[in-house]
PyMOL CGO cylinders between C-alpha atoms (Angstrom):
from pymol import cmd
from pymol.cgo import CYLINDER

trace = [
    CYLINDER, 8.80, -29.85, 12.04, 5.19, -29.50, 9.98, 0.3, 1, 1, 1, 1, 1, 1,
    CYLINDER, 5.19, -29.50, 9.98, 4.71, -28.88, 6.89, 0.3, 1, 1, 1, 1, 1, 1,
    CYLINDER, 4.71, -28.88, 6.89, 0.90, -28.02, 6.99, 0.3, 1, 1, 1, 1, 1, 1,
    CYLINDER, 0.90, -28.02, 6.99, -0.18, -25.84, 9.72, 0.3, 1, 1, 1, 1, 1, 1,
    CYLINDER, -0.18, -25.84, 9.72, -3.93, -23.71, 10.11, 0.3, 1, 1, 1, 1, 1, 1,
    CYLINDER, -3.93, -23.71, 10.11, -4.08, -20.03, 11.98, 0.3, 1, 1, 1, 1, 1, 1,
    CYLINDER, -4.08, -20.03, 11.98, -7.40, -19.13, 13.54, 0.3, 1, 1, 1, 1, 1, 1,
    CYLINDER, -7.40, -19.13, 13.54, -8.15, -16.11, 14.03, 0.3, 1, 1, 1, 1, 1, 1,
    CYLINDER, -8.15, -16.11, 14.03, -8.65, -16.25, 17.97, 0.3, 1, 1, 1, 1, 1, 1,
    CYLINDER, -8.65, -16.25, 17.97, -7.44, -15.41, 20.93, 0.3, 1, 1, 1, 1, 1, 1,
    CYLINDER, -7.44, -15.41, 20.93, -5.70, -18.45, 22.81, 0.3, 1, 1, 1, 1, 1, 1,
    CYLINDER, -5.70, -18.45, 22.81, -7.06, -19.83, 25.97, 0.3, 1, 1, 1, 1, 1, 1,
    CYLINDER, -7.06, -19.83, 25.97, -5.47, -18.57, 29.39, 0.3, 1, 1, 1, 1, 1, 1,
    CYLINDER, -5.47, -18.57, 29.39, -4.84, -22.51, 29.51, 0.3, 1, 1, 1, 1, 1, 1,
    CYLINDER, -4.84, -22.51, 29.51, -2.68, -22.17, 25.96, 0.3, 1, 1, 1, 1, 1, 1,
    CYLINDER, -2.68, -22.17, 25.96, -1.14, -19.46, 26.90, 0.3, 1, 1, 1, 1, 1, 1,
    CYLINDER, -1.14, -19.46, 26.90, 0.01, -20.59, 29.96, 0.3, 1, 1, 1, 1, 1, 1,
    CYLINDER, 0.01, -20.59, 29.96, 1.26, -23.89, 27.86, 0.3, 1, 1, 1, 1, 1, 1,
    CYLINDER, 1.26, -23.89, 27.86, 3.03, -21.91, 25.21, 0.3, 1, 1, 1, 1, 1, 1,
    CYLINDER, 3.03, -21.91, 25.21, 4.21, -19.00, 27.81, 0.3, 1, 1, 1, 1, 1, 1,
    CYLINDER, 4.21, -19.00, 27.81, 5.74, -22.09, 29.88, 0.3, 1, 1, 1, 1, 1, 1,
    CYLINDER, 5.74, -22.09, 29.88, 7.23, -24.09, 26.64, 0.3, 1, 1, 1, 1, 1, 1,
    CYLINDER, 7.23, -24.09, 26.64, 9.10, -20.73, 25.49, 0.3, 1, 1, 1, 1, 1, 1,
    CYLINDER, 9.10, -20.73, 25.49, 10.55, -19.95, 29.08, 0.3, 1, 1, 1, 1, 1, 1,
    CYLINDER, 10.55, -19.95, 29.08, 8.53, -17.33, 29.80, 0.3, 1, 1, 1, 1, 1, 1,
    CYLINDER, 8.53, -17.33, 29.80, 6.41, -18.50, 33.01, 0.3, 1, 1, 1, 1, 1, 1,
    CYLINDER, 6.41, -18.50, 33.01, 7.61, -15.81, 35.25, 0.3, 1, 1, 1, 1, 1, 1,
    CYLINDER, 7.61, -15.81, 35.25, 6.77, -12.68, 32.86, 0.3, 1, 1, 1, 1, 1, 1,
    CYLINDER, 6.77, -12.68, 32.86, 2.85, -13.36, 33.63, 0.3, 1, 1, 1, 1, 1, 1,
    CYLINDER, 2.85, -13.36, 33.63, 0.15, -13.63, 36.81, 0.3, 1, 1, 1, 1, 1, 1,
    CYLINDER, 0.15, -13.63, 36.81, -1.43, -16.60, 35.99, 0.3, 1, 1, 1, 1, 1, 1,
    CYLINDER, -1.43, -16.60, 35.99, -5.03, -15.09, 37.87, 0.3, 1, 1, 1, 1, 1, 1,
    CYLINDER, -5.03, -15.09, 37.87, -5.37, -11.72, 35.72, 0.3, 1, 1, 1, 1, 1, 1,
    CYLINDER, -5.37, -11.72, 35.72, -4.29, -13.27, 32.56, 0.3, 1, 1, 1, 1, 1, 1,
    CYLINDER, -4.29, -13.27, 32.56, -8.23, -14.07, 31.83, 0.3, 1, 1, 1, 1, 1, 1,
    CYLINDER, -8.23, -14.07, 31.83, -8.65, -10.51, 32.14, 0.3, 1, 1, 1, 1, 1, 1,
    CYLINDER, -8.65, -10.51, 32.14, -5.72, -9.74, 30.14, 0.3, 1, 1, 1, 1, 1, 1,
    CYLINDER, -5.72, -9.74, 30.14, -6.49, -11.75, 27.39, 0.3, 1, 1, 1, 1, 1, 1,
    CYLINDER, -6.49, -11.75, 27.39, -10.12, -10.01, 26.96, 0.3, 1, 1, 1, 1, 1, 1,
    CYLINDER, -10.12, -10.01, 26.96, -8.45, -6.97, 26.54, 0.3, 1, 1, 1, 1, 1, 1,
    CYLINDER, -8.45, -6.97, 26.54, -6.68, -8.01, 23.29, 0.3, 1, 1, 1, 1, 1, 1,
    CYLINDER, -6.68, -8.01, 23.29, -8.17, -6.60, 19.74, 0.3, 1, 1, 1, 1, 1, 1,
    CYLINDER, -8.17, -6.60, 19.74, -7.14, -9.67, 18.23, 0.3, 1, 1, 1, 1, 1, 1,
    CYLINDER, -7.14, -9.67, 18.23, -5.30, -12.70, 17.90, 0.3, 1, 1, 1, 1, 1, 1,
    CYLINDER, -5.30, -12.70, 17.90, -4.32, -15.76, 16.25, 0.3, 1, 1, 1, 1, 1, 1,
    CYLINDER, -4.32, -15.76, 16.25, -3.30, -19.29, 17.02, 0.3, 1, 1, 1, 1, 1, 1,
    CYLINDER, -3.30, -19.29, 17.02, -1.50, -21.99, 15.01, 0.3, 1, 1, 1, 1, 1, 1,
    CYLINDER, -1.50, -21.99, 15.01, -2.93, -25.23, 15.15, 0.3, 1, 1, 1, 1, 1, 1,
    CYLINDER, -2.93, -25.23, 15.15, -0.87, -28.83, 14.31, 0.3, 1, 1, 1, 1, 1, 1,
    CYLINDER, -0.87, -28.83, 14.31, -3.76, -30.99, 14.34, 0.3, 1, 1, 1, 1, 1, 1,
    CYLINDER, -3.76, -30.99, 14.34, -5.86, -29.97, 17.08, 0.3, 1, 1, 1, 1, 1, 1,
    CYLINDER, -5.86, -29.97, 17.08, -2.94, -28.83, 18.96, 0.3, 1, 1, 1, 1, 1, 1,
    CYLINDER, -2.94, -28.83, 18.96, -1.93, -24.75, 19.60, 0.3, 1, 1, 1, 1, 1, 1,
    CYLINDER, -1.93, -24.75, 19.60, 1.46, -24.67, 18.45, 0.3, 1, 1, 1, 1, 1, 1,
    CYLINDER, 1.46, -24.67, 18.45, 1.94, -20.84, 18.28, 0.3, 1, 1, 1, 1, 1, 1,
    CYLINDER, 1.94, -20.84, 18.28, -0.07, -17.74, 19.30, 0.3, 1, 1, 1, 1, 1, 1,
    CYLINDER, -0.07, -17.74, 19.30, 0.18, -14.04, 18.88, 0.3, 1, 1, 1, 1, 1, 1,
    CYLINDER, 0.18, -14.04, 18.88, -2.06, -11.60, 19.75, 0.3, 1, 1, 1, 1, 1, 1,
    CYLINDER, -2.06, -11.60, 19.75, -2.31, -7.44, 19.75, 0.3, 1, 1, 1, 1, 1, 1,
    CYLINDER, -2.31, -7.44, 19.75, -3.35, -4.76, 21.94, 0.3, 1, 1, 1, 1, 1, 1,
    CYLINDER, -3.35, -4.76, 21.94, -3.47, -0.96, 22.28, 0.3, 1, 1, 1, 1, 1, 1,
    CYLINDER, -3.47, -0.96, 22.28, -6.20, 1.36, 20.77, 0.3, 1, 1, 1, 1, 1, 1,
    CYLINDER, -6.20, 1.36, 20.77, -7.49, -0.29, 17.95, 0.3, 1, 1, 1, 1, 1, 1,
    CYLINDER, -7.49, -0.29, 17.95, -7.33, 2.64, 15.89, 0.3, 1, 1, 1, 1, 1, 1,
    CYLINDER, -7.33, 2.64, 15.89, -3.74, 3.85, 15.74, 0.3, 1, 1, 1, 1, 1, 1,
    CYLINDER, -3.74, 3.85, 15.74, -1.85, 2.50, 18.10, 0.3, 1, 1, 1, 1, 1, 1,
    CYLINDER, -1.85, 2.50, 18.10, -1.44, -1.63, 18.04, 0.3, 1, 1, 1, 1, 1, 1,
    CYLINDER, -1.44, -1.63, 18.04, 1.27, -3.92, 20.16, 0.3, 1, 1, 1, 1, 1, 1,
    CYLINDER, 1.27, -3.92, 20.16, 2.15, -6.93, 19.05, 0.3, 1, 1, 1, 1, 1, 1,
    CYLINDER, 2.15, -6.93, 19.05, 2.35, -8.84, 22.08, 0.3, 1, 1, 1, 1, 1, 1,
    CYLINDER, 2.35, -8.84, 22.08, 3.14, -12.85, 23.34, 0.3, 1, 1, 1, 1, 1, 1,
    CYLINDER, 3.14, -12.85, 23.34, 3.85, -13.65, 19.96, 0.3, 1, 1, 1, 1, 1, 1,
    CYLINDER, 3.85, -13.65, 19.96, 5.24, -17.25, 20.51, 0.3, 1, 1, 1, 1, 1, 1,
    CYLINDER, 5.24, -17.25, 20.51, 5.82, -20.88, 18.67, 0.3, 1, 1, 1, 1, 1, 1,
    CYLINDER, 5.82, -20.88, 18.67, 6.44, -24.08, 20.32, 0.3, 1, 1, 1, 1, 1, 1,
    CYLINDER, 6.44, -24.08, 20.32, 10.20, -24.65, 20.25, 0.3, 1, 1, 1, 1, 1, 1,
    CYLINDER, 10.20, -24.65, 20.25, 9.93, -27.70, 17.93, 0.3, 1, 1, 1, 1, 1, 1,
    CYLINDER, 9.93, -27.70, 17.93, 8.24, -25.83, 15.67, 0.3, 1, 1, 1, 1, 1, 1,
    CYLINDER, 8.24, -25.83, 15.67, 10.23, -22.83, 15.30, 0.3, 1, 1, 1, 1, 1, 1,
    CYLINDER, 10.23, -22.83, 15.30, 11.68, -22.41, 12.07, 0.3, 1, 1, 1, 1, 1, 1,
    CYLINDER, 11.68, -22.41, 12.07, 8.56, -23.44, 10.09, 0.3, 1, 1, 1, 1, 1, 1,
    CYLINDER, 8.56, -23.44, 10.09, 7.28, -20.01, 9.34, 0.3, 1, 1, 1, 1, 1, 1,
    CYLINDER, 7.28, -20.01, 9.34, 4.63, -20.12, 11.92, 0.3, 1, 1, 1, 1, 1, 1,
    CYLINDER, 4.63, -20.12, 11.92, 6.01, -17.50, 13.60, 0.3, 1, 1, 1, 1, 1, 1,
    CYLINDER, 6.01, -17.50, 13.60, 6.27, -15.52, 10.37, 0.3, 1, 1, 1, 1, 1, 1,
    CYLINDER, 6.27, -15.52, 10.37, 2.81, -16.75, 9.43, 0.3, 1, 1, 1, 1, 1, 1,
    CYLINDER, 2.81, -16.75, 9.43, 1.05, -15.29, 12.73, 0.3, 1, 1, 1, 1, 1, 1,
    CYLINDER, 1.05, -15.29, 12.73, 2.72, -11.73, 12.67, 0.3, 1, 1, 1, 1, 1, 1,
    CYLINDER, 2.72, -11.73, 12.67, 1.43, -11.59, 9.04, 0.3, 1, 1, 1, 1, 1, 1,
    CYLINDER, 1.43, -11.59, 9.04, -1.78, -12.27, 9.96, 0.3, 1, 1, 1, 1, 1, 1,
    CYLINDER, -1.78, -12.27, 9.96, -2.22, -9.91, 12.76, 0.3, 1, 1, 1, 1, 1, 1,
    CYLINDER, -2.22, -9.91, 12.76, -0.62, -7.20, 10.61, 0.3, 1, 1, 1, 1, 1, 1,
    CYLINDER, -0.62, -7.20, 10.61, -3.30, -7.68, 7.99, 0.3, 1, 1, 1, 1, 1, 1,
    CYLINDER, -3.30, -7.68, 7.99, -6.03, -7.23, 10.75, 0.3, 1, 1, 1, 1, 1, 1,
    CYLINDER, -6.03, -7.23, 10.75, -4.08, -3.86, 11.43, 0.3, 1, 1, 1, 1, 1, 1,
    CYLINDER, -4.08, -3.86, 11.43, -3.99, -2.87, 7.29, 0.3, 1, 1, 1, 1, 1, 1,
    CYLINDER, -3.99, -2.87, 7.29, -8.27, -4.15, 7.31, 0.3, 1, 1, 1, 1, 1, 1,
    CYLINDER, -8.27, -4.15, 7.31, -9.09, -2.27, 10.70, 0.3, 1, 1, 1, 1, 1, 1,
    CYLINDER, -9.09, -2.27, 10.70, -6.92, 0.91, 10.88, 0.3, 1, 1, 1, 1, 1, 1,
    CYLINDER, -6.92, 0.91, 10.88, -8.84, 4.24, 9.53, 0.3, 1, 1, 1, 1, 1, 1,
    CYLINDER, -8.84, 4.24, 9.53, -5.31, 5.69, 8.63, 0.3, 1, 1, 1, 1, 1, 1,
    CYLINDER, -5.31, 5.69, 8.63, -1.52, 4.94, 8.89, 0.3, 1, 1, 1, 1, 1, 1,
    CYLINDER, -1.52, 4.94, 8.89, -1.38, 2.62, 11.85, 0.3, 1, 1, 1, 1, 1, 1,
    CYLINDER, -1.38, 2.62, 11.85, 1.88, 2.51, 14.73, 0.3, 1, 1, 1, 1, 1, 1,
    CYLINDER, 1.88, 2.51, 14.73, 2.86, -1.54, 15.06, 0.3, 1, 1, 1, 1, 1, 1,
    CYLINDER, 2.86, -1.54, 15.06, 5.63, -1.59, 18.20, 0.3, 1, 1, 1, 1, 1, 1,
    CYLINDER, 5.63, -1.59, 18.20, 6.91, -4.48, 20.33, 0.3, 1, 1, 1, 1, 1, 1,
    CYLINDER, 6.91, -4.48, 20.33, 9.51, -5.41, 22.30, 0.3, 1, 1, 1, 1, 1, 1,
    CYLINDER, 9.51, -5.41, 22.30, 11.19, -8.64, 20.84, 0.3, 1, 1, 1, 1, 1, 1,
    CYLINDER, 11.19, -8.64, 20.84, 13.75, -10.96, 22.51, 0.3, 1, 1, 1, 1, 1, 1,
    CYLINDER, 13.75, -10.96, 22.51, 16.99, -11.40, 20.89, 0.3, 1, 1, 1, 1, 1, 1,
    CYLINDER, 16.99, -11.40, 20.89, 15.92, -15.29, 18.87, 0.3, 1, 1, 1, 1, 1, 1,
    CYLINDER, 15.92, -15.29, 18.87, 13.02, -13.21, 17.62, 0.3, 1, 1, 1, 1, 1, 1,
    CYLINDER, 13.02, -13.21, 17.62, 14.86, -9.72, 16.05, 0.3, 1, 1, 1, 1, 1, 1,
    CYLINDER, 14.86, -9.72, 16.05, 15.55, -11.29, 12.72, 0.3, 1, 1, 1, 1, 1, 1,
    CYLINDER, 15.55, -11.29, 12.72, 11.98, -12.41, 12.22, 0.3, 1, 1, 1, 1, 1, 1,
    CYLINDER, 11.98, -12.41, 12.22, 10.37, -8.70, 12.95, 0.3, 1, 1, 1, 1, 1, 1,
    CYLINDER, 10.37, -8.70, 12.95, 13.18, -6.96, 10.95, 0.3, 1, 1, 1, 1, 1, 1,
    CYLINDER, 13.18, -6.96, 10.95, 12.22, -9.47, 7.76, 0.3, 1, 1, 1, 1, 1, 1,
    CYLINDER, 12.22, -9.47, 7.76, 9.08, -8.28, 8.00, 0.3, 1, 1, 1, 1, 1, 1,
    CYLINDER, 9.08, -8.28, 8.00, 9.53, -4.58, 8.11, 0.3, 1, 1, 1, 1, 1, 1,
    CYLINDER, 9.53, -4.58, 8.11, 10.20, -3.96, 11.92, 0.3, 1, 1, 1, 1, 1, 1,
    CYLINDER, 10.20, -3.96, 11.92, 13.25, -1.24, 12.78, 0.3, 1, 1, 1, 1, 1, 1,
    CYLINDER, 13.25, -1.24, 12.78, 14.51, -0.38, 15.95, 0.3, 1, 1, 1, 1, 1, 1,
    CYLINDER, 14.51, -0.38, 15.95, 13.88, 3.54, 15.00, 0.3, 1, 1, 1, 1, 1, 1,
    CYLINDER, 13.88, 3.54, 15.00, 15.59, 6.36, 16.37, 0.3, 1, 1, 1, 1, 1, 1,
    CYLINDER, 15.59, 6.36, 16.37, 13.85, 6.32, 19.87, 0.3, 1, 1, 1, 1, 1, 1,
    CYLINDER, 13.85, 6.32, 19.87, 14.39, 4.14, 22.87, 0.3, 1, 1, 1, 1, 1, 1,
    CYLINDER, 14.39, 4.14, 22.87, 11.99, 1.53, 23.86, 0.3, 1, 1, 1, 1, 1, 1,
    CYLINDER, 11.99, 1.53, 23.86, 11.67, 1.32, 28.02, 0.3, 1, 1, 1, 1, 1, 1,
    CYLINDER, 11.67, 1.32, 28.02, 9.18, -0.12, 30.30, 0.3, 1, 1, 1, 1, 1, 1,
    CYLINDER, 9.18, -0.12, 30.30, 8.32, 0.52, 34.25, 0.3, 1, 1, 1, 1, 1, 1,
    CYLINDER, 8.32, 0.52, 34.25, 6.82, -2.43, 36.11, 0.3, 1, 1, 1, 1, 1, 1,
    CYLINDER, 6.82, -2.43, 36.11, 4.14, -1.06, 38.62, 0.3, 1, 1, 1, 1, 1, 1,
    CYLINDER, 4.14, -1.06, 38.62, 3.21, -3.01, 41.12, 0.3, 1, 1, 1, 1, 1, 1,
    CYLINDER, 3.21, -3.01, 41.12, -0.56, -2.75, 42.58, 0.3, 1, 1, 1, 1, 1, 1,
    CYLINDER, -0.56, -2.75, 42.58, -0.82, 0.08, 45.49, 0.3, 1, 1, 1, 1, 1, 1,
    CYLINDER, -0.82, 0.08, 45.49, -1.49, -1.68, 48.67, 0.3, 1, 1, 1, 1, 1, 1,
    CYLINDER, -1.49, -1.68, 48.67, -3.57, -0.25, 51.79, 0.3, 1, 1, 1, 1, 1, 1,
]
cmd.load_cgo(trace, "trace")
């Protein structure tokens, strides 16, 4: 565990991504050759640095007016528990309170180690139903 950590306000690099995304168990969720293209279509992010090492990332999409995602927000397992985590969603939901015109929607989907830190920081699970569809690409 750290004591000291620094967030920069970045994107991380398909390479950290794929580190942290592989560290955290969740390898098979992404395709490795879009996730340049992915990444570019973020409106922000952050990293946690130990050192010169990315030891957590986060980033947000959607519309960048009223409608943000928080989305791969994720802290190396040996670090978890050292508020980096907490540190990161704060950060991004400042960007939200500094860029949104007017009230701003924050959603995500969280996995079951991570409900406790969204709901500390204001997250509910509301009165509607979260659902995805995976669609895969047509071929012909």
């Amino acid at each position: 565990m750290i004591d000291t950590f620094v967030l920069l306000d970045r994107l991380p690099t398909p390479a950290e991504h794929r580190r942290l995304a592989e560290e955290v168990g969740w390898n098979a969720a992404f395709d490795w050759n879009t996730m340049p293209t992915s990444l570019a279509g973020s409106t922000a992010g952050v990293v946690a640095l130990d050192g010169n090492d990315v030891v957590g990332m986060g980033r947000l999409v959607g519309d960048g007016v009223k409608y943000f995602y928080v989305q791969d927000l994720a802290v190396l397992p040996v670090y978890q528990g050292a508020g980096i985590g907490t540190a990161m969603l704060r950060r991004l939901l400042d960007h939200v309170a500094s860029t949104a015109p007017s009230t701003a929607f924050v959603g995500l989907f969280a996995t079951d180690d991570a409900v406790s830190l969204y709901e500390r920081n204001g997250f509910t699970p509301g009165d509607m139903t979260g659902m995805f569809r995976l669609v895969k690409p047509t071929e012909g």
